[in-house]
C-alpha positions as CSV (number, residue, x, y, z in Angstrom):
1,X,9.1,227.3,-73.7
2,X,9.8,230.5,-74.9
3,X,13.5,230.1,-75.5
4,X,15.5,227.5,-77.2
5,X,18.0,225.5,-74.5
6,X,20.9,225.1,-76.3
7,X,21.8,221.0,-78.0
8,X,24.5,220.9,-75.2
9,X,22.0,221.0,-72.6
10,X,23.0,218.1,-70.0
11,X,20.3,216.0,-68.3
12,X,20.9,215.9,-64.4
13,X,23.2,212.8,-63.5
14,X,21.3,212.5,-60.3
15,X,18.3,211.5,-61.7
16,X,19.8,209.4,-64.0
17,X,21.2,207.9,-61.4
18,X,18.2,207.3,-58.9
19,X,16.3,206.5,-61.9
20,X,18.3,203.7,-63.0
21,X,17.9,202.4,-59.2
22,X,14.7,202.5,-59.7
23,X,14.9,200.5,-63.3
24,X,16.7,198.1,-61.4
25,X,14.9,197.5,-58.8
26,X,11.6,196.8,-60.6
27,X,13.7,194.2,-62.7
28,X,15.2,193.0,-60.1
29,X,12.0,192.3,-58.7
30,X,10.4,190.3,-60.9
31,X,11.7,186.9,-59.8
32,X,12.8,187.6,-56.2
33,X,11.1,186.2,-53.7
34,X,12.3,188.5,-50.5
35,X,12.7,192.3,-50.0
36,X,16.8,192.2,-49.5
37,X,19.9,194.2,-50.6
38,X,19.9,191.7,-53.8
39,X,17.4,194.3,-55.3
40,X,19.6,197.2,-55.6
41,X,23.0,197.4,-57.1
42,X,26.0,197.6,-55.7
43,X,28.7,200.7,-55.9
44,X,32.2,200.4,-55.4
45,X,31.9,197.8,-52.8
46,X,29.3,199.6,-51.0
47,X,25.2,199.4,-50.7
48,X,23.3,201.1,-53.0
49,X,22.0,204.4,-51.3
50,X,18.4,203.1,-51.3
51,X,19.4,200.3,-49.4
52,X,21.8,201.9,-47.0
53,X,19.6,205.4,-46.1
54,X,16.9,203.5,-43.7
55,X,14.0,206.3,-44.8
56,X,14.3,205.4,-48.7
57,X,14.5,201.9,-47.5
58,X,11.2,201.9,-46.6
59,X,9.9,203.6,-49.4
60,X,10.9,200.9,-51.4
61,X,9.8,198.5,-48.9
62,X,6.6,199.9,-49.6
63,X,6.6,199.7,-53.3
64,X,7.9,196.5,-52.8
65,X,4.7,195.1,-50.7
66,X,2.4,196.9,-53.5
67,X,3.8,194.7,-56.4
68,X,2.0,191.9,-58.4
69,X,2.0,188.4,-57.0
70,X,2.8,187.2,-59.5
71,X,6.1,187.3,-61.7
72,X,4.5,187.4,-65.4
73,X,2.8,190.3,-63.9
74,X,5.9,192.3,-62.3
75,X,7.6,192.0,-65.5
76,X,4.9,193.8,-67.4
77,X,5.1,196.5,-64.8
78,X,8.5,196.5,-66.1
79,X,8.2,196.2,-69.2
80,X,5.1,199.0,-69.2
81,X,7.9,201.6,-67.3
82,X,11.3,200.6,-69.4
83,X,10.0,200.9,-72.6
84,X,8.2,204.4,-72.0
85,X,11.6,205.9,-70.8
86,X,11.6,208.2,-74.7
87,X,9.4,210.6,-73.0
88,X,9.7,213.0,-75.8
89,X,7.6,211.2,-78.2
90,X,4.6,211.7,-75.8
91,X,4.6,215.5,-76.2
92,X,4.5,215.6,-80.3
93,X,2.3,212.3,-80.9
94,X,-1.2,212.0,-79.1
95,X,-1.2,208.6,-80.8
96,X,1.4,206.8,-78.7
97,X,-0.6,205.5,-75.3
98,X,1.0,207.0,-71.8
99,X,2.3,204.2,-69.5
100,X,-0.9,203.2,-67.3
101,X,-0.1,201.8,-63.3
102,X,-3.6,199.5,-63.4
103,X,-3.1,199.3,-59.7
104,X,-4.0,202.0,-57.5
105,X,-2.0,200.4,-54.8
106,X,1.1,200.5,-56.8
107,X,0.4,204.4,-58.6
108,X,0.2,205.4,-54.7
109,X,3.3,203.0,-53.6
110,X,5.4,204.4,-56.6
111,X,4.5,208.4,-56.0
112,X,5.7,208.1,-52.3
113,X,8.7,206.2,-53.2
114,X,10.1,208.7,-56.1
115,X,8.1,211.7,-54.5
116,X,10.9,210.8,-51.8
117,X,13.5,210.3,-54.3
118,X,12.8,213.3,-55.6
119,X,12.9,215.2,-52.4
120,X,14.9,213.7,-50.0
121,X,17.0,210.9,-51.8
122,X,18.5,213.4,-54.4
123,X,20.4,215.6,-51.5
124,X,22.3,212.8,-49.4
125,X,25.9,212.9,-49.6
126,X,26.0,209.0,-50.5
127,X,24.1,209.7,-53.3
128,X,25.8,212.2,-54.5
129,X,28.9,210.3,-54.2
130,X,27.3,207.2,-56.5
131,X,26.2,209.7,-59.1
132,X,29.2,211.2,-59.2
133,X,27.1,214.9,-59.2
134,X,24.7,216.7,-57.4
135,X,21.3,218.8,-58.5
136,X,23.9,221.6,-57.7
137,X,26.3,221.1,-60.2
138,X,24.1,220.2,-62.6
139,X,22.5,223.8,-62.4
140,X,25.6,225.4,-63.0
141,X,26.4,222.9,-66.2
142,X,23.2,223.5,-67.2
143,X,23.9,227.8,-66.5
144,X,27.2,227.1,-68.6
145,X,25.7,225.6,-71.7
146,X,23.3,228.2,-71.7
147,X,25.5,231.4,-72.2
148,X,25.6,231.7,-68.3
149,X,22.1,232.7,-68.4
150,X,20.1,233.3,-65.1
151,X,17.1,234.4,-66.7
152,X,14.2,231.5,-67.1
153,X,13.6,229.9,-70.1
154,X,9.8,229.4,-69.9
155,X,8.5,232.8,-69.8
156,X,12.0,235.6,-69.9
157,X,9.8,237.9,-67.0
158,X,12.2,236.4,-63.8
159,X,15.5,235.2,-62.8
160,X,16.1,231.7,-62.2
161,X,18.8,232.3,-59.6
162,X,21.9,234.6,-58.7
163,X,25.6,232.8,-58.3
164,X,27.9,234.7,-54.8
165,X,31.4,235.1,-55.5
166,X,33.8,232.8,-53.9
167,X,31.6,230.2,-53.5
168,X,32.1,226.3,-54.9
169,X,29.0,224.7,-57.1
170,X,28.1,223.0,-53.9
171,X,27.4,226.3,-51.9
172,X,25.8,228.3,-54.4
173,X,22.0,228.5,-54.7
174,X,19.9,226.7,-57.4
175,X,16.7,227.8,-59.1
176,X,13.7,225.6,-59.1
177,X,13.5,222.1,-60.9
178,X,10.1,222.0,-62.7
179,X,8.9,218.5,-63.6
180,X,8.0,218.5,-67.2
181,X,5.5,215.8,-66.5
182,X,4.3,216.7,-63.1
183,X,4.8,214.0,-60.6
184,X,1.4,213.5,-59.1
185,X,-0.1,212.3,-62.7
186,X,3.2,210.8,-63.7
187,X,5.0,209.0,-60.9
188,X,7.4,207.1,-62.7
189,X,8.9,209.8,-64.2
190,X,9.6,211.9,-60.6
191,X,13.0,211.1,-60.9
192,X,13.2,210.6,-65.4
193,X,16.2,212.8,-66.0
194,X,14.6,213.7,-69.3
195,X,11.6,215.1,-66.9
196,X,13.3,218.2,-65.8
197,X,14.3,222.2,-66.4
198,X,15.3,224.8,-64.1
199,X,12.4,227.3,-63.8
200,X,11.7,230.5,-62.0
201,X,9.3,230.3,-59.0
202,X,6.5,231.8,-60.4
203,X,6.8,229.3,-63.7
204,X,7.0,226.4,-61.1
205,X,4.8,226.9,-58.2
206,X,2.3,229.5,-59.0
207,X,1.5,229.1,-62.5
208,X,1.8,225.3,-63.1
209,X,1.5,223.5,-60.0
210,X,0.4,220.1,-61.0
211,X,-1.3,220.9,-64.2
212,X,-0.8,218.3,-67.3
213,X,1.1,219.5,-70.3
214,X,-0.5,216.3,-72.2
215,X,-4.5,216.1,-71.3
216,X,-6.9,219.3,-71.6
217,X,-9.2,219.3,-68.2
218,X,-11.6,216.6,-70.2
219,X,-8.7,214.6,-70.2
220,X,-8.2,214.6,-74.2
221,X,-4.5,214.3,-75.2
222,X,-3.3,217.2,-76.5
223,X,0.6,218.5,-78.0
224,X,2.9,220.4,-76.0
225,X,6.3,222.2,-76.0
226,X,9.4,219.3,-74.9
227,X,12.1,221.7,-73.6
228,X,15.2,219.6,-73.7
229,X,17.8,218.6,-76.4
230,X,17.6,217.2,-79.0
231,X,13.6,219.1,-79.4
232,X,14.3,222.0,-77.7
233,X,10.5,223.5,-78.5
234,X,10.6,227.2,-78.1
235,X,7.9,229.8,-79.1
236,X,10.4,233.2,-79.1
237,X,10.6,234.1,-82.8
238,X,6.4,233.9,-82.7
239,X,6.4,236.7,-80.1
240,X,4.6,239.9,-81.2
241,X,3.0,242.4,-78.3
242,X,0.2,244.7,-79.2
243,X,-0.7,248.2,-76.9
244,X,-3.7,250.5,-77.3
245,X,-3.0,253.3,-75.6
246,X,-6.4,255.5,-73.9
247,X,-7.6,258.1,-75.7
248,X,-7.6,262.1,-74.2
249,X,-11.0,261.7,-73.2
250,X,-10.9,258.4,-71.3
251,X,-7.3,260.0,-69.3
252,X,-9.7,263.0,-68.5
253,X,-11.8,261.0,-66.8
254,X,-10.2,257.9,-65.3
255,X,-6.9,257.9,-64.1
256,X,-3.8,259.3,-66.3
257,X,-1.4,257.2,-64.7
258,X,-2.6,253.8,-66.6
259,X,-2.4,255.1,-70.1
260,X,-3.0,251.9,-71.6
261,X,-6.6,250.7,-72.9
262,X,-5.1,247.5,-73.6
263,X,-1.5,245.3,-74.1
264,X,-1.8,242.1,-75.7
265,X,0.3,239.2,-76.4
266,X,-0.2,237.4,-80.0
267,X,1.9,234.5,-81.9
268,X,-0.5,235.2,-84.7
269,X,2.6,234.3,-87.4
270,X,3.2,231.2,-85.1
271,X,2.8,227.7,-88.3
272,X,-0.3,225.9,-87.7
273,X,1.4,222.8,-86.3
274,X,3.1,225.4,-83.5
275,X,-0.3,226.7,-83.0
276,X,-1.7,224.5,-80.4
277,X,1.7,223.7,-78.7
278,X,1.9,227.7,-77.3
279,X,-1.9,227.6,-76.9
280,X,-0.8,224.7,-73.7
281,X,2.1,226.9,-73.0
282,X,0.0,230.1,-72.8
283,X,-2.8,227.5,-70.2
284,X,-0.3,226.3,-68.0
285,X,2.0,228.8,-66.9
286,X,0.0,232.0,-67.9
287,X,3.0,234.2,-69.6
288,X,1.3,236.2,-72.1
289,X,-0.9,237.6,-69.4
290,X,1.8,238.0,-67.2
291,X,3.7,239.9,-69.6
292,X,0.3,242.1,-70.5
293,X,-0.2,242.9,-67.1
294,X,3.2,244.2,-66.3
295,X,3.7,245.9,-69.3
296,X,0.3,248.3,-68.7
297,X,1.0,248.6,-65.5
298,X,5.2,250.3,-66.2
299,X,4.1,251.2,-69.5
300,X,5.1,255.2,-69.2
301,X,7.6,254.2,-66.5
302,X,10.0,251.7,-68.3
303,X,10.0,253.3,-71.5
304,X,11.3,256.8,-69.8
305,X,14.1,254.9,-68.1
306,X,14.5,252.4,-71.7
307,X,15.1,255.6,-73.7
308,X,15.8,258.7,-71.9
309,X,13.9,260.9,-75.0
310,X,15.2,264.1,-74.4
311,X,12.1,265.8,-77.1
312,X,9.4,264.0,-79.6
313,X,12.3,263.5,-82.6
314,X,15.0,261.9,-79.8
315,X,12.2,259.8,-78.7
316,X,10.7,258.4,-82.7
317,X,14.8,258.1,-83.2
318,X,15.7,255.7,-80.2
319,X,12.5,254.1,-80.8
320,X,13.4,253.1,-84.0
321,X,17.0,251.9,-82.6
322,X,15.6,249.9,-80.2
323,X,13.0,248.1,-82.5
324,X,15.4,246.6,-85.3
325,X,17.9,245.2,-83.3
326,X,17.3,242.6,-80.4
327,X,19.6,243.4,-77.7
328,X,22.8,241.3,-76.9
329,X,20.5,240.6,-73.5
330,X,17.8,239.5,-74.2
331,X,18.2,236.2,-72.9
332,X,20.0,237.1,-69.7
333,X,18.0,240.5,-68.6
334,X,14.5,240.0,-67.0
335,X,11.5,241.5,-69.1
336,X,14.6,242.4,-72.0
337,X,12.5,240.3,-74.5
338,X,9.1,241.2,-74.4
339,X,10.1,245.4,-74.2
340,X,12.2,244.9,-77.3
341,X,9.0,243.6,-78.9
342,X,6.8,246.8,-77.6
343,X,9.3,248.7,-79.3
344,X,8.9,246.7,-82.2
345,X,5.3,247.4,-82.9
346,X,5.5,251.3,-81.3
347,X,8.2,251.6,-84.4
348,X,5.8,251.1,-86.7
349,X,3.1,253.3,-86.2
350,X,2.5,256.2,-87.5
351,X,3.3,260.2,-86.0
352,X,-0.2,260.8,-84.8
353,X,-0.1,257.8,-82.7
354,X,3.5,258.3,-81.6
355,X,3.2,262.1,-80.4
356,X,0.1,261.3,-78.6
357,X,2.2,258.7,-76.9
358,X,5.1,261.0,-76.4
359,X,2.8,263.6,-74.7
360,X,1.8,260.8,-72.0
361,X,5.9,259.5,-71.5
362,X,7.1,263.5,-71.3
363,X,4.3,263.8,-68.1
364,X,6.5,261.0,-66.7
365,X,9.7,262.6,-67.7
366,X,8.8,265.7,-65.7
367,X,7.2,263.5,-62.8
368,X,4.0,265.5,-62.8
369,X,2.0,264.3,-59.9
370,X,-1.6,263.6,-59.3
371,X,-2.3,267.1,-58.5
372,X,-0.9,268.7,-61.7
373,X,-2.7,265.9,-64.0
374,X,-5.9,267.2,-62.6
375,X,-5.1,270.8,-63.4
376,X,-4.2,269.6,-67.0
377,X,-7.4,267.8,-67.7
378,X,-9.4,269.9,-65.6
């Protein structure tokens, strides 16, 4: 995480809610003899949702067929998944074992049952009428205790989602819901309401996928960042961006509008016990290169519109303005964050540096073309 959720975070009710179905049913299970409604609760008079929607029926059905023969067995299935539902302690101590499924038959059984869950389960009206709640609503508590914040809290480079006026909860559009633990390795926690945090697209599909926060590739156990109250891991205050900007000679022969040598992301201040958590954060969903590569590639661009420097002293004074105070936005406005630390380190270099620096933004004040650049260097 890169930014702290705030200690009135709430978990999603709707995974709470199929996830105690789920608890249920495996107790349930352990003396029953028959697949029947007896397995799932009751709710206000009526069926349980997993019993009533035919589809998730099945699923269950399913999962159902997998289970041990025999009872002492289905209760330590229980027993493994009930008493592993403190998911937090996984992420801080590589000590405590991860809950193993010894049969493939059931690991397969329980991903298609809460990979269903997950995906269809969650939106039928009946559930959302036993939960009381909806994914939907639960985004926009979780956009309330957050300052109203649409920007994502992973990596601060992308919007999670925009709210239309007019529109109830229900109707408005939700961002992404990124499983902590991803579901393929971790099947019984698809549906964990501590398992979950709204993510931006890139954060969710591109850049993690089904990568493990808690084994390297060799499968060692490793420490990672748990986002949600009461750990709320963050890396922020670590944050510190580096440029190298070219020198005249490499502009005179490559191409003068990349004027960066190099932009690099470092959490070099970052306590040694921190250390290896953002080194996890940095493998799975690839921020600080995301942030490097955007920031050469606007470099001149953004800090022309940032600033507005009207000569060399307006643009040393608004640099120094900008640098020692984080603006009020910086966890609302995309890219806010990791500008205000360019600023940060530009502030405090010295004038040689900056006026070779101001010569390259002034070329992008005037909007000198190709054409002219080649005359200059020529």
């Amino acid at each position: 995480m890169l930014f702290p959720l705030h200690q009135t975070t709430p978990r999603c009710a709707v995974f709470e809610f199929l996830n105690s179905e789920l608890l249920y049913f495996l107790r349930a299970s352990i003396t029953s003899e028959n697949f029947s409604e007896t397995l799932f609760r009751a709710h206000a008079g009526a069926p349980s949702v997993c019993w009533s929607n035919r589809p998730t029926r099945e699923w269950f059905h399913q999962l159902w067929k997998s289970l041990p023969k025999v009872s002492q067995d289905r209760q330590n299935l229980f027993d493994t998944i009930n008493n592993t539902q403190d998911i937090q302690v996984f992420f801080d101590d590589t000590k405590t074992a991860l809950p193993i499924l010894e049969s493939d038959i059931v690991f397969e059984a329980m991903k298609s049952l809460t990979t269903h869950l997950f995906t269809r389960t969650k939106d039928l009206a009946d559930t959302k009428l036993q939960a009381n709640s909806s994914i939907e609503s639960h985004y926009q508590q979780f956009k309330c205790a957050n300052s109203n914040s649409e920007l994502c809290p992973l990596c601060g480079t992308a919007l999670l989602s925009q709210n239309r006026v007019h529109l109830s909860d229900e109707e408005q559009w939700r961002a992404d819901y990124d499983h902590v633990l991803c579901k393929d390795k971790y099947p019984i926690y698809s549906v964990h309401p501590g398992n979950f945090v709204p993510t931006c697209h890139i954060c969710n599909s591109k850049a993690k996928g089904a990568k493990d926060l808690l084994r390297d590739k060799d499968g060692n156990r490793r420490r990672a960042f748990y986002p949600l109250p009461p750990a709320q891991e963050c890396c922020y205050r670590y944050a510190e961006v580096f440029v190298t900007p070219k020198k005249k000679a490499e502009l005179i022969t490559g191409y003068w509008a990349e004027p960066l040598a190099e932009a690099y992301v470092s959490f070099q201040s970052a306590p040694p016990d921190v250390k290896p958590k953002i080194d996890v954060w940095e493998e799975v969903y690839k921020v600080p290169s995301r942030v490097e590569q955007h920031i050469t590639t606007h470099f001149c661009e953004h800090i022309a519109a940032d600033l507005r420097p009207t000569n060399f002293n307006d643009f040393h004074g608004q640099l120094i303005r900008f640098a020692n105070a984080m603006p009020l936005d910086y966890r609302s406005m995309e890219w806010r964050f990791w500008w205000q630390r360019v600023y940060e380190h530009l502030s405090k270099q010295d004038q040689d540096f900056l006026r070779d620096l101001w010569s390259l933004i002034d070329w992008k004040i005037r909007e000198k073309s190709d054409e002219d650049m080649d005359l200059v260097f020529s």
